[in-house]
C-alpha positions as CSV (number, residue, x, y, z in Angstrom):
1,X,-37.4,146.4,1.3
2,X,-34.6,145.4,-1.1
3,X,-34.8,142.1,-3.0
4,X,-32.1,140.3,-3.9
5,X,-31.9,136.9,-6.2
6,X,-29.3,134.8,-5.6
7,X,-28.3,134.1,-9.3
8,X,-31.4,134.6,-10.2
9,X,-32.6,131.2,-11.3
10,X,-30.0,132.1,-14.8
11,X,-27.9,128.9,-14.0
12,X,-31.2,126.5,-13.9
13,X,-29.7,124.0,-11.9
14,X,-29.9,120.6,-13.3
15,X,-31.4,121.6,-16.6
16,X,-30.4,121.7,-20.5
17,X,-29.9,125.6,-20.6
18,X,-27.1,126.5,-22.6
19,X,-25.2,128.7,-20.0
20,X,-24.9,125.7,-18.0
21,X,-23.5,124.2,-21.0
22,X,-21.2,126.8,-21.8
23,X,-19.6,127.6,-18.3
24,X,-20.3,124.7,-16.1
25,X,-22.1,125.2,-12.9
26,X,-20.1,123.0,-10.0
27,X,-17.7,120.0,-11.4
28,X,-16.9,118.9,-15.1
29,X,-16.4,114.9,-14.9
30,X,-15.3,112.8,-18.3
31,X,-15.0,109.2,-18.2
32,X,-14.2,106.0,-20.6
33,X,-13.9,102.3,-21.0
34,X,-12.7,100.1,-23.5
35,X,-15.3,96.7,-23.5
36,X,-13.7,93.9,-25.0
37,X,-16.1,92.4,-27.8
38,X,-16.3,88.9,-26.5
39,X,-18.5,90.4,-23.7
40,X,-20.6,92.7,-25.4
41,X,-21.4,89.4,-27.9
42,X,-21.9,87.2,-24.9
43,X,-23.9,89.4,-22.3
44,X,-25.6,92.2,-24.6
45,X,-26.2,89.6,-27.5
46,X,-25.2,92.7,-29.6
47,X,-22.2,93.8,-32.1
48,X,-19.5,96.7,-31.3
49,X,-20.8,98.3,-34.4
50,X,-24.5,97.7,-34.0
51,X,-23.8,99.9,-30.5
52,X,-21.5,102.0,-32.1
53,X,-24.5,102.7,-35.0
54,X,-27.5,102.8,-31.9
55,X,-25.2,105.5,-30.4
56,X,-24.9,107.5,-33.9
57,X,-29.0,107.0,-34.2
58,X,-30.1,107.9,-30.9
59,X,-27.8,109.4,-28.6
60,X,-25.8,112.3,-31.7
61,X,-28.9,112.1,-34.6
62,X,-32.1,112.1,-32.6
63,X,-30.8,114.7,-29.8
64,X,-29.8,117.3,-32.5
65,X,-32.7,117.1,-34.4
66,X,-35.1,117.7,-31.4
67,X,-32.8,120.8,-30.7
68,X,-31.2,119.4,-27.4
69,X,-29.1,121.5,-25.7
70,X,-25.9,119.6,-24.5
71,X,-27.9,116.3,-24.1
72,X,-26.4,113.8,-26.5
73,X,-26.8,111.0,-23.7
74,X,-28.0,107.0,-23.2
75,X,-29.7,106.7,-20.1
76,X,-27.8,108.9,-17.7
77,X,-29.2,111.2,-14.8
78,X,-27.7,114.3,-15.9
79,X,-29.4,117.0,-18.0
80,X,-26.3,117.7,-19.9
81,X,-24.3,115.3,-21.1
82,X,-22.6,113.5,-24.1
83,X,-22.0,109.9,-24.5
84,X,-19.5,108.6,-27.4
85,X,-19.4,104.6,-28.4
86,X,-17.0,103.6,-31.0
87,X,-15.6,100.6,-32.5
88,X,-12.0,100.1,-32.1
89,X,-9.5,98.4,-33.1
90,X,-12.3,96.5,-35.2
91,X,-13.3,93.9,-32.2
92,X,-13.7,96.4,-28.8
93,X,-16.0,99.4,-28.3
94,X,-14.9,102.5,-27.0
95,X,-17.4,104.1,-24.6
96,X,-17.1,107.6,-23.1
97,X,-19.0,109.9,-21.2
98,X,-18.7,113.6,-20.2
99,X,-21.1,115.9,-18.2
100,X,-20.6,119.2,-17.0
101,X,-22.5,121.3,-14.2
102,X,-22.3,118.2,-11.6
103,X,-23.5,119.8,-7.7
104,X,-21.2,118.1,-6.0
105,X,-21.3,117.5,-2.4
106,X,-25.6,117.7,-2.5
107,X,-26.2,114.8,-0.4
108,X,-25.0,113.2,2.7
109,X,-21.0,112.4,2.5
110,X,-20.6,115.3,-0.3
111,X,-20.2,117.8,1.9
112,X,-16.8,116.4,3.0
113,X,-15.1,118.0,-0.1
114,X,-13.7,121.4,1.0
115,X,-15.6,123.4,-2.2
116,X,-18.5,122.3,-0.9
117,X,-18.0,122.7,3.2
118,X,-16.3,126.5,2.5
């Protein structure tokens, strides 16, 4: 009998290993928005820079020191991940996100993209 592992559980789907890191596993995906600072006063009760400083804190400082492996995130779904908040322009904050090793196509309307229906 001749066993064969498909990939052989190297890619560890979904988890902070570095080769997933390194050379993505499905889709990259990199997003931003720019909220104005009225509304992070108003609804957050918070300051551009006092997100901009919890993002430095938690999401870059805390990460690295515990030796994460592409997780520099704030609440998101995905193992591996990065999530920058920055003041700009000295009133907005600049928010951006970008994950790589996304399954795409996993669950029900997914498989309509022709990578994942080949």
């Amino acid at each position: 009998m001749d066993v064969i592992g498909i990939s052989g559980e190297f890619l560890l789907h979904n988890k902070p290993a570095a080769v997933n890191w390194i050379e993505g596993q499905g889709k990259s995906v990199a997003f931003e928005a720019v909220i104005r600072g009225e509304i992070v006063n108003k609804v957050l009760k918070t300051s551009v820079f006092v997100l901009g400083e919890l993002n430095m804190l938690t999401n870059l400082t805390v990460y690295a020191v515990a030796g994460s492996l592409g997780g520099f995130k704030l609440k998101t779904r995905r193992a591996q991940c990065i999530t920058m908040m920055e003041a700009t322009n000295g009133k907005d904050i600049h928010n951006s996100v970008t994950t790589l090793s996304i399954e795409v196509g996993t669950v029900r309307e997914g498989t309509q993209f022709p990578s994942i229906s080949a």
